[in-house]
N, C-alpha and C positions, 0 to 999 in steps of 0.2 A: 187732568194733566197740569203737573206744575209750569208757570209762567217760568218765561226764560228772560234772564239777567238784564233790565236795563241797562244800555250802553254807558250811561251816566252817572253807574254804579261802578262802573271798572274804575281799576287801578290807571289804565292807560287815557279815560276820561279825564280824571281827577290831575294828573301830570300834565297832559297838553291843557288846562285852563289854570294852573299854579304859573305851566310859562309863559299863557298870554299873559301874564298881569306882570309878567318881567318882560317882554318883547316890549308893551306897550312905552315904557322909558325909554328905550331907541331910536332913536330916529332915522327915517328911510335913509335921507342924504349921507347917513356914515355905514351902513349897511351898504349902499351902493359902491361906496371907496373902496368893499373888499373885492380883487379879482378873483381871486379864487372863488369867493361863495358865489358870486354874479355868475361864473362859468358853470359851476355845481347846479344851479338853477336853470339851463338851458337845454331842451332835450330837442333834439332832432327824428325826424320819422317818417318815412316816405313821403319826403318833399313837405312835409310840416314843421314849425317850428314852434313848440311851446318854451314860451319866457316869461317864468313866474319870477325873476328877479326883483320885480320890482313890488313884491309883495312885502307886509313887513314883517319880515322873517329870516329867518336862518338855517341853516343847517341841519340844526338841532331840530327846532320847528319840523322841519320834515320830517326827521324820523321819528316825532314823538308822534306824528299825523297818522305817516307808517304801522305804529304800533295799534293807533287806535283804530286803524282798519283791520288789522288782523284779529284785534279783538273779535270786531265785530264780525269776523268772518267772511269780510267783504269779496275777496277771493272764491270761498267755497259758493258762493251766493252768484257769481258770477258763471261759476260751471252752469249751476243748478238753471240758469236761464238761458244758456245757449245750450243745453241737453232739453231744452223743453220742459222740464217739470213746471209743476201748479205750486211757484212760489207768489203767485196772488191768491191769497188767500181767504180775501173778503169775497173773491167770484170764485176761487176756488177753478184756475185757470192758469195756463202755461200765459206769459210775458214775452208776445215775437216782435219786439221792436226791434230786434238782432236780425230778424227773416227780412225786414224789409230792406235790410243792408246789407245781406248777405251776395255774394256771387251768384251767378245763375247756375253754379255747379256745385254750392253748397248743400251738406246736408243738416235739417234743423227738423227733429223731429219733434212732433208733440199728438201726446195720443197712440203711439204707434204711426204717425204718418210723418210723410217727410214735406214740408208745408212750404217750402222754397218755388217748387214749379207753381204753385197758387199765386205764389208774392209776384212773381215777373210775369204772368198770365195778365193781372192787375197792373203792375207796370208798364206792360208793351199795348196795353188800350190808352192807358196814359199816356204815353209818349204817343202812338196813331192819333189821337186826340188832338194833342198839341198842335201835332206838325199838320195838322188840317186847318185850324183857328190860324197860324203865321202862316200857309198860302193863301190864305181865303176860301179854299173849296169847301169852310164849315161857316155860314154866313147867318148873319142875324135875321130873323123872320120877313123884313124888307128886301133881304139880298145884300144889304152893307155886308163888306168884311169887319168883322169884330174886333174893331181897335184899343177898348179900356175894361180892364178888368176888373172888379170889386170881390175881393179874398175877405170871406167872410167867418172868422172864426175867434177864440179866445183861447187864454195859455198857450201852448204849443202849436196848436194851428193858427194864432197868429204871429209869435216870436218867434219862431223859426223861418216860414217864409219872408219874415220880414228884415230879421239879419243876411239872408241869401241877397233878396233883392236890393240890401243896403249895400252889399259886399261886389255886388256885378256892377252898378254902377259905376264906376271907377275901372271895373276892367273892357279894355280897348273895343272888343268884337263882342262883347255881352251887350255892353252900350249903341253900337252902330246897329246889332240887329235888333235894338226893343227900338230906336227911331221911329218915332209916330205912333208908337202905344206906351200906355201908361197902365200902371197898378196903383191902384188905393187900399188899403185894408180898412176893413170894421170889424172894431173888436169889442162892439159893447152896444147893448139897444136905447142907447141915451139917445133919445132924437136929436139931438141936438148934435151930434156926433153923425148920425146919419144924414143928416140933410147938409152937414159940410165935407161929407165924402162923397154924396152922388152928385153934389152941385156941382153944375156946366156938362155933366157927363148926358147923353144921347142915347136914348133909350134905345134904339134902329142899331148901336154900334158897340155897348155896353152886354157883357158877359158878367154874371152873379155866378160865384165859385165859392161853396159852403165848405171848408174844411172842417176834418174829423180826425182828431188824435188818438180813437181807440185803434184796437187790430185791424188790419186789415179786412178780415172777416164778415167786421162790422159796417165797414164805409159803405 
């Protein structure tokens, strides 16, 4: 089977890194003085707001980025993993990072099966979970309620948790209900890393929580 086209052989490659080497003579502060492109850069989406404005970039920028997605197919590639196909190819496996986001009334099949009632079966023990650890009726082997947590993972199972819990702190009722528990992450077996994230923490009151970034399947 012949190989298919390095992205970095396209036409649309070659264009978007001709323009970084012109962007880079720009500077942000006169990019920002334009309203219109500042406006052009702002998208809105069920109560979110993406604002690349302040990237340095343009217009153009975008739609040479545009192109170089289409090159690459980035669209078709995107059906192909909320229809379930084995676009992993090294395992030779459907990609349901989409299932575990999906509604509880979605359909996401892979294999011939529809994998969603799986994804929120795993979910609602997760959640049952939770809300047992914040009443107490799931208590440390002394009987303590289980007040600090240690999330224990690396790439995405510790950068993602750890932007969430960056992100709640600051919001009002997220903040009043973690009052009197705390989360640390470890995301590395440097001891020395280790023994300044379990320091002061009580073993009687302290929960170890190993994050897993593969499928669900898998955890």
């Amino acid at each position: 089977m012949a190989l298919s086209k390095l992205i970095c052989d396209t036409d649309a490659w070659k264009n978007l890194k001709t323009h970084v080497e012109e962007i880079k003579k720009t500077h942000l502060r006169d990019l920002m003085g334009d309203a219109d492109r500042c406006k052009s850069m702002m998208v809105e989406f069920d109560g979110l707001l993406l604002d690349y404005s302040r990237q340095n970039a343009t217009v153009d920028t975008m739609n040479k980025l545009l192109q170089l997605a289409e090159a690459a197919h980035l669209k078709e590639k995107i059906n192909k993993m909320f229809n379930g196909e084995h676009i992993n190819s090294t395992e030779n496996r459907s990609v349901l990072h989409v299932a575990l986001r999906a509604s509880r009334d979605a359909v996401i099949n892979s294999d011939g099966k529809n994998v969603v009632p799986d994804v929120w079966q795993v979910l609602d023990k997760i959640r049952d979970f939770s809300e047992k650890i914040r009443s107490g009726s799931w208590a440390g082997v002394t009987g303590k309620p289980l007040t600090d947590v240690v999330a224990i993972g690396i790439g995405g199972s510790f950068l993602g948790p750890l932007f969430v819990h960056t992100a709640l702190q600051t919001e009002p009722e997220a903040s009043e209900c973690a009052r009197g528990r705390q989360l640390r992450f470890l995301a590395n077996v440097d001891p020395i890393d280790v023994a300044r994230n379990i320091t002061g923490l009580n073993p009687e009151t302290t929960l170890g929580n190993c994050c897993c970034i593969k499928d669900f399947h898998d955890c």
